[in-house]
N, C-alpha and C positions, 0 to 999 in steps of 0.2 A: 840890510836890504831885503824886501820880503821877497819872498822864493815862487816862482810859477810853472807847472808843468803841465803841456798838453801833450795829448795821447793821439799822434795822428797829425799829419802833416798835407791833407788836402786844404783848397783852399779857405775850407773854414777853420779850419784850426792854424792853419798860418797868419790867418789875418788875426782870429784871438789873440793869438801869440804875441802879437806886432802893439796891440791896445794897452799887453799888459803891458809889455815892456817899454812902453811910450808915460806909463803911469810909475816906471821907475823898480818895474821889475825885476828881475832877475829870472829869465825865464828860458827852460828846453822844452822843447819838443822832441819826442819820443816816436819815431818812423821804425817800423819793423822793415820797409821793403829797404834796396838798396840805396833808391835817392827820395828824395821828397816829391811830393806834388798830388798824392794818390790819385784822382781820375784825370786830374791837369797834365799828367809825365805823357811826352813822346819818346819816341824811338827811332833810331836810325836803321833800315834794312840795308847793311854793309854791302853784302854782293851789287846793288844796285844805288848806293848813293841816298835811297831815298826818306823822308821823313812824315814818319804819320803817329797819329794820336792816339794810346792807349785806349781812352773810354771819350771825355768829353771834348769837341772837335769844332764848333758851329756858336758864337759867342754874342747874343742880341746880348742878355743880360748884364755881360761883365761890361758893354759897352754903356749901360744905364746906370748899372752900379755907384750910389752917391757913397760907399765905401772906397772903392775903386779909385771915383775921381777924387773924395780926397786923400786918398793914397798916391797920387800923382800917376797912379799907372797907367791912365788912358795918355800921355803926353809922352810916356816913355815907351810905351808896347805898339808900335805898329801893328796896323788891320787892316785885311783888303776887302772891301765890300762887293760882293757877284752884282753885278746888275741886278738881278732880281733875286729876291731873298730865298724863294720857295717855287717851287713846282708841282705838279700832280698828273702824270703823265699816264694814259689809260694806255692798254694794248686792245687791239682787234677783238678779243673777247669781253673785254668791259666796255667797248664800244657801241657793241653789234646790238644797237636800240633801233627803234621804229615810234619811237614815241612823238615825232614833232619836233621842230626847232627851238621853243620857247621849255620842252622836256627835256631835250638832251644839254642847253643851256642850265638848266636849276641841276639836273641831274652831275654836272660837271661841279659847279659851284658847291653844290652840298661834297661831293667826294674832296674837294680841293679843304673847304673845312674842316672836313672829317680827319683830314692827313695831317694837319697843324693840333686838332685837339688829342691824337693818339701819342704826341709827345709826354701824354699822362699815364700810357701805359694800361687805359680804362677804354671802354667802351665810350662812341663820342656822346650818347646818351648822359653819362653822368655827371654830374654839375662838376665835380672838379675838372672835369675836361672840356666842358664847356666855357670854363674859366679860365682853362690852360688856354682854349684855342683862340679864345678872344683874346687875352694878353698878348702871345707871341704874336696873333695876327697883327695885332696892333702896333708892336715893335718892328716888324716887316713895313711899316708905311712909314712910319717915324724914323728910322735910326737903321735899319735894313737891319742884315743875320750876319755877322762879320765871321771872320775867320782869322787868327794871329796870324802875322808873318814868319813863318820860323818855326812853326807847333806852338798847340796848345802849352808846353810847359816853359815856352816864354811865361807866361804869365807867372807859374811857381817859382822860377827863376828869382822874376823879379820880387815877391811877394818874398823871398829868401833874403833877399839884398838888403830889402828894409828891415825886415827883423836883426839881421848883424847890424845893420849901424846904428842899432838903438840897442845892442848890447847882447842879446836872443843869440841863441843854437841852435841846430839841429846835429840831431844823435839818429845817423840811421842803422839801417841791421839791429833794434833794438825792438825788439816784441813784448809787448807786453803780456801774461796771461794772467787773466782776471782773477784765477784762480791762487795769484800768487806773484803779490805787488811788488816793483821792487822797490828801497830802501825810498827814491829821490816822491815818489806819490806819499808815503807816511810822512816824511818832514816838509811836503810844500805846504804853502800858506794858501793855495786855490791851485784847481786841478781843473783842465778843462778836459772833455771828451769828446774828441772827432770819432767820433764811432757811433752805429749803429745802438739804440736802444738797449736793446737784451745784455750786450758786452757790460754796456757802462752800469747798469744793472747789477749785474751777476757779479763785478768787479764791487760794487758798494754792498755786495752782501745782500741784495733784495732782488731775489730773482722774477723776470718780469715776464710773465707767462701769456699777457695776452695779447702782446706783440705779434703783429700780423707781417710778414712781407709778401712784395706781390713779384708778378711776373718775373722771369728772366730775360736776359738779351741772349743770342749771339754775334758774335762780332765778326765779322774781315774785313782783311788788307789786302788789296791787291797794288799790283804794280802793272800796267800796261804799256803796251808802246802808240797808245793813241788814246785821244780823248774819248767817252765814251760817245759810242753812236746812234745816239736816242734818235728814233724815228720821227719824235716835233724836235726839229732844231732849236725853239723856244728853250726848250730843255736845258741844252748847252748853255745858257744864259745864268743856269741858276746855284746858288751855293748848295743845296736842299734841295734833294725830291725826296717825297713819301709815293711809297709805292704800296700800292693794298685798294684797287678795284674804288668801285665805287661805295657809296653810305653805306648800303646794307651789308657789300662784300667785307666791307674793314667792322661794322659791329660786329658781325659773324663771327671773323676773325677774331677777334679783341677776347668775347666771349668763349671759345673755345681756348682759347690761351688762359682765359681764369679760372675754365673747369679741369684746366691738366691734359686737352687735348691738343695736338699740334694739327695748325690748319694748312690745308693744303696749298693755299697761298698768305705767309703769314704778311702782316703789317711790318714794314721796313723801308727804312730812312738810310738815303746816299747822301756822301758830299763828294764832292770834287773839286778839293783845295788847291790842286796843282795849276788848275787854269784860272789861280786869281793869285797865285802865290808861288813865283818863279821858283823861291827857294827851297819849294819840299822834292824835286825832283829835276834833273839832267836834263839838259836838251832830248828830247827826242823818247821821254817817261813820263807819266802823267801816274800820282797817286789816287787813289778810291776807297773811303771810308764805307762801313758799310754793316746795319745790324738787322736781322730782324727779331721781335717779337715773340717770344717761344712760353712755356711754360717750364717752371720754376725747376732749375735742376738739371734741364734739356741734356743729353747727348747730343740730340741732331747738330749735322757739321754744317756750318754756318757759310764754309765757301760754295760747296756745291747750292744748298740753298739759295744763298745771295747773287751766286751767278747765273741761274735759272731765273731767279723773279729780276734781274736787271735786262738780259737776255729776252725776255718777254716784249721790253717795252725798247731796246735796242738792240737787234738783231745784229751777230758780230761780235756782240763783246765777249762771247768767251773766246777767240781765238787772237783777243786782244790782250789777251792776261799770259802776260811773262813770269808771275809770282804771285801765290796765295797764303796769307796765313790766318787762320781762325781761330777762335778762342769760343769754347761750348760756355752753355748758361751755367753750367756745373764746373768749368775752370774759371769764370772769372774773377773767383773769390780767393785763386792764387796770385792776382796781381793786384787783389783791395780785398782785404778781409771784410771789409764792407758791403761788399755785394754779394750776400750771402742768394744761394742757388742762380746768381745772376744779375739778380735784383738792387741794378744800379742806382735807385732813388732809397734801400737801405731799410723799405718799410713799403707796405703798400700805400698806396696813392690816396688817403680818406682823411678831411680834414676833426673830423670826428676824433679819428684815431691819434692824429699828431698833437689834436690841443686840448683831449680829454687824458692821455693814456697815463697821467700821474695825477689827477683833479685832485683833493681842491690844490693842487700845490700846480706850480708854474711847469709846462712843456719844457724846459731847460735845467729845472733842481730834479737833486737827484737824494738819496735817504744822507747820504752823507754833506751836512751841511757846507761845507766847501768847498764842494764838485757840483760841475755845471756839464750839460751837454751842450756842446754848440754844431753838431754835426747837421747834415741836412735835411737830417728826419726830426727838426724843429721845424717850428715857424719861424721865416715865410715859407719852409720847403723848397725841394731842389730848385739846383741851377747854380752858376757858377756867375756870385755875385756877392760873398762874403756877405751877406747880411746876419744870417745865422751866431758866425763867431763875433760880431760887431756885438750882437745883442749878449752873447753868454759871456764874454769879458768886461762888457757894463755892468753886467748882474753879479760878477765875481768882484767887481771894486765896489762895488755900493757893500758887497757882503765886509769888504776888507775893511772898508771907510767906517759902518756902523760897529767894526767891533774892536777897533783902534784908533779909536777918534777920540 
């Protein structure tokens, strides 16, 4: 039986996993953290019962996902859809215009844009974000912005489940370093790599020096004793608000985050899973995701941050927070080696960079012909939708088919 091993257990390398092994594999997967899922794992906060999500929290994709559906997941993962997918809620200071009703009308409409295309991490200026913002916009009318029932790492759960009964493992507490493989990578017959660029690189011996990552996140959790108290009740309505002023306020923003300066109000995205998802929290506790936008590396602490720019636009909510915890742009790469200074998409955001950064050879080959990247600094690019490891475990059986055929 030929041999398979992937490096990383987010959802693209679980779903690779799942192709080989369906094609008659034999195949591990290799998790340095403690459980599997990398940006998919949630977490229980004991003291209080509640359940919130490492990194990825908010799921249009994995709900469109034709990996997904034919992986029978969308029929087995429950999702509760907000009434309204997205919000963009100004405070008194992004308000305070005099420009006319049909100007604070556009003026609203461009910042509500703005807030969907910063999900790129770019200025909403730049065509990847302008692509970004049209897609997700689009999935908001179609299909709404869902949210698992139970956390995001339902999904790795089950994306686990399928891999065992088609023969697959996962090996965690198991690290790889590049610098010094262990035995099961020299004897598999194809090697995928959930990992960032530069790793899977350095690991093949061809170190990849023009590899760019971009922005950081910071992230909090909080735990409240009431829902938040956004000053448009609309608000309450939605799974998603971006919060970051109007157009000009959130490019501002965007750009000072790309030159390494921290802006004084940065671009950041809330959800509020609890009021569409009884099970992430207790009667009478309502959970709060919550990151903003920083520059590569950040220190700055992400709760006070995030409870000031919430606080802005809901007056109250800090005396609503029973429980904070944050994670800086400079730790999030102790719970994904992958988001290296922060930088949850693993690579900056340039299509340039993802489909040019190995020419003439494929965005997924790598110098050693049996290793495949399948993480999410391929094409198609983030999001949690497995397409990525769909594509690098095609391209590792076609390699197996043409040279044992």
């Amino acid at each position: 039986m030929p041999q398979g091993v992937v490096v990383g257990s987010g959802p693209n390398g679980l779903v690779g996993a799942i192709y080989l092994a369906r094609a008659g594999f034999s195949v591990t997967v290799l998790e340095e953290q403690e459980e599997p899922g990398g940006g998919l794992r949630s977490y229980i906060n004991e003291p209080f019962g509640t359940i919130h999500d490492h990194c990825s929290a908010v799921h249009p994709m994995a709900w469109v996902s034709p990996v997904f559906r034919q992986l029978g997941m969308l029929q087995d993962i429950p999702m509760a859809f907000p009434p309204s997918a997205f919000e963009h809620p100004l405070c008194h200071r992004e308000r305070n215009r005099r420009d006319g009703l049909f100007l604070d009308r556009l003026h609203s409409k461009l910042a509500k844009f703005a807030g969907v295309a910063a999900h790129s991490m770019r200025s909403p200026y730049h065509p990847w974000s302008l692509g970004t913002g049209t897609a997700l916009g689009a999935l908001a009318w179609a299909v709404g912005w869902p949210v698992v029932v139970g956390g995001s790492g339902r999904i790795a759960e089950y994306l686990v489940r399928v891999l065992e009964a088609h023969g697959g493992k996962v090996r965690c507490n198991s690290s790889v370093n590049p610098d010094k493989l262990p035995d099961d990578l020299a004897t598999a017959d194809v090697v995928l790599w959930d990992t960032d660029i530069p790793t899977a690189h350095r690991a093949a011996g061809a170190p990849s020096d023009n590899w760019q990552f971009g922005p950081g996140v910071a992230k909090a959790d909080f735990v409240t004793d009431r829902p938040i108290p956004w000053e448009n009740s609309e608000t309450g309505r939605a799974g998603t608000i971006h919060l970051g002023g109007t157009w000009n306020e959130i490019v501002r923003a965007e750009r000072d985050v790309a030159r390494g300066v921290m802006p004084r109000h940065p671009v950041s995205l809330v959800s509020q899973p609890s009021l569409f998802d009884s099970t992430r929290a207790p009667e009478g506790l309502h959970t709060v995701w919550a990151y903003s936008h920083v520059p590569s590396d950040s220190d700055v602490d992400p709760v006070s941050t995030l409870r000031d720019e919430i606080e802005l636009r809901a007056p109250g909510f800090g005396n609503s927070v029973i429980d904070a915890r944050g994670t800086t742009a400079s730790g999030m790469a102790h719970h994904n080696r992958n988001f290296r200074g922060g930088d949850i998409f693993s690579g900056a955001t340039r299509g340039s960079q993802m489909l040019t950064s190995r020419w003439p050879h494929s965005p997924w080959s790598l110098p050693v012909e049996n290793w495949f990247v399948c993480s999410q600094a391929t094409p198609p690019g983030p999001g949690v939708h497995g397409i990525n490891g769909y594509i690098a475990a095609r391209l590792a059986l076609m390699y197996w088919s043409k040279h044992h055929s």
